[in-house]
C-alpha positions, 0 to 999 in steps of 0.5 A: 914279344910287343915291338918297340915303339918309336917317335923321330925327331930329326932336323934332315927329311932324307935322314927321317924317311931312312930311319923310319924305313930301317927302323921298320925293317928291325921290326919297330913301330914307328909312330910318328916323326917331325922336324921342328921340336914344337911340333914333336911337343903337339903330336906326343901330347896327341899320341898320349891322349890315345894311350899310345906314348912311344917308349922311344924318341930319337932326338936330333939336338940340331932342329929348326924352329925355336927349340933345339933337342935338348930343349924338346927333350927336356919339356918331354922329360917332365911330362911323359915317359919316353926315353930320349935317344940323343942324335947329334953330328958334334960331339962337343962338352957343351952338348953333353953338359946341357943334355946330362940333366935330362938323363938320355937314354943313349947318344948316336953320332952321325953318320948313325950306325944301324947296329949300334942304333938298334943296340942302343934302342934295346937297352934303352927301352929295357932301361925305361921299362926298369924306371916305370916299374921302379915308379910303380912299385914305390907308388904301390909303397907309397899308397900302402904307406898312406893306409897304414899311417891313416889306419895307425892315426884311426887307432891312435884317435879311438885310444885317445877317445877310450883313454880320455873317456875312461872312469880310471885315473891313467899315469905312466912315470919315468926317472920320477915323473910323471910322462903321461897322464890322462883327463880323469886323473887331472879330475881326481887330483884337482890339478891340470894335466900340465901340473901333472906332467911338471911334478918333481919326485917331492910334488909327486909324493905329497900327493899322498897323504903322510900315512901313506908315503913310505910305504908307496915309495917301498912299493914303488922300489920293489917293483923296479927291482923286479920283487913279486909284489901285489899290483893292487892296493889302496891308497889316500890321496889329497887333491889341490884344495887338500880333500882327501880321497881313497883310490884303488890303485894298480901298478905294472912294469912297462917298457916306455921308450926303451926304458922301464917305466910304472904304469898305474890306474887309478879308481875313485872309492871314496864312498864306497870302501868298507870297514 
């Protein structure tokens, strides 16, 4: 099994060389120590370019220089992925308050019990290796949700171009209005798709010529009711300007956002029916 590599922070050089000392003989890889946060921040940063991050700092909260422990800890937190170990010979609210936010991996008080240390190590870097295939598998989630919601908007917009490009009128309607409409049935009636979409059950049925009123609304009823019926027919339509025109039409039963809802094509024959 790959040892566990360490990096020591401790403010006492006497401390330092005999965790380092004991910490190897536990069969740790101690990659480094210092005494002053600022140099820990240079030598991670150092460490890291190499590929060489140690998975665990030992973190003296008392330090010499300008940073103490905590603050060290918290600049590592947000940009490597070491877990923190706090050292600390006061056990004060104010130490666990200010530390808590960083979310250590453990707290040793002085005098350090070698056992206990060694324990704590063991779980912590057990726990890190948790967190970093946890970040793993959500980035892998993640990257696989991107290529789906890109492959779905790819298939979204050639639909869009098909249905936009397409010779056949296109509705579907729902609680007697129209909710979806395409550019070429805009085109055949004469009106805009934002008329279309704002059409009461009136609006919709004076698109049709007077003859053929009631019997598409019987048509339309069937249908709901779920009676076999033809889905083709003809019908005569009037556009804005009140010309007339002969459409090939078929109708089907769609579920449209969890509801029954007509889908129906239209076709232009004006022209070309026969007698």
């Amino acid at each position: 099994m790959k040892s566990i590599s360490i990096y020591i922070v401790e403010d006492e050089l006497l401390i330092s060389a005999s965790l380092k000392s004991q910490l190897q003989n536990f069969g740790y890889e101690i990659f480094g120590s210092c005494t002053r946060g600022e140099i820990c921040l240079q030598e991670i940063e150092a460490l890291s370019r190499q590929d060489k991050e140690p998975e665990i700092i030992l973190m003296d909260i008392h330090l010499r220089g300008k940073m103490d422990g905590i603050e060290t800890a918290k600049t590592l937190h947000e940009k490597y992925n070491c877990g923190i170990i706090f050292l600390t010979g006061q056990s004060t609210k104010e130490v666990y308050e200010r530390s808590f936010k960083i979310k250590p991996f453990g707290y040793l008080l002085k005098p350090i019990d070698m056992e206990q240390m060694k324990m704590t190590i063991e779980i912590a870097a057990y726990q890190r290796n948790l967190e970093l295939k946890n970040k793993e598998y959500l980035k892998s989630l993640e990257d696989l949700l991107k290529i789906r919601t890109r492959e779905k908007n790819e298939i979204m917009d050639m639909y869009q171009t098909i249905i936009d490009s397409s010779p056949m009128g296109l509705t579907v309607m729902q609680d007697e209005r129209f909710v979806f409409v395409n550019k070429r049935t805009a085109e055949i009636f004469g009106y805009s798709l934002e008329e279309f979409l704002s059409f009461s059950i009136e609006d919709i049925v004076n698109l049709l010529c007077p003859e053929d009123r009631q019997k598409m609304i019987a048509l339309s009823r069937d249908r709901l009711e779920g009676k076999e019926i033809p889905s083709g027919t003809q019908i005569r339509i009037l556009t804005k300007e009140g010309k007339e025109r002969l459409l090939e039409t078929n109708v089907k039963i769609v579920q449209f956002m969890g509801k029954p809802a007509l889908h129906q094509t239209f076709l232009d024959i004006t022209g070309y029916q026969t007698n």
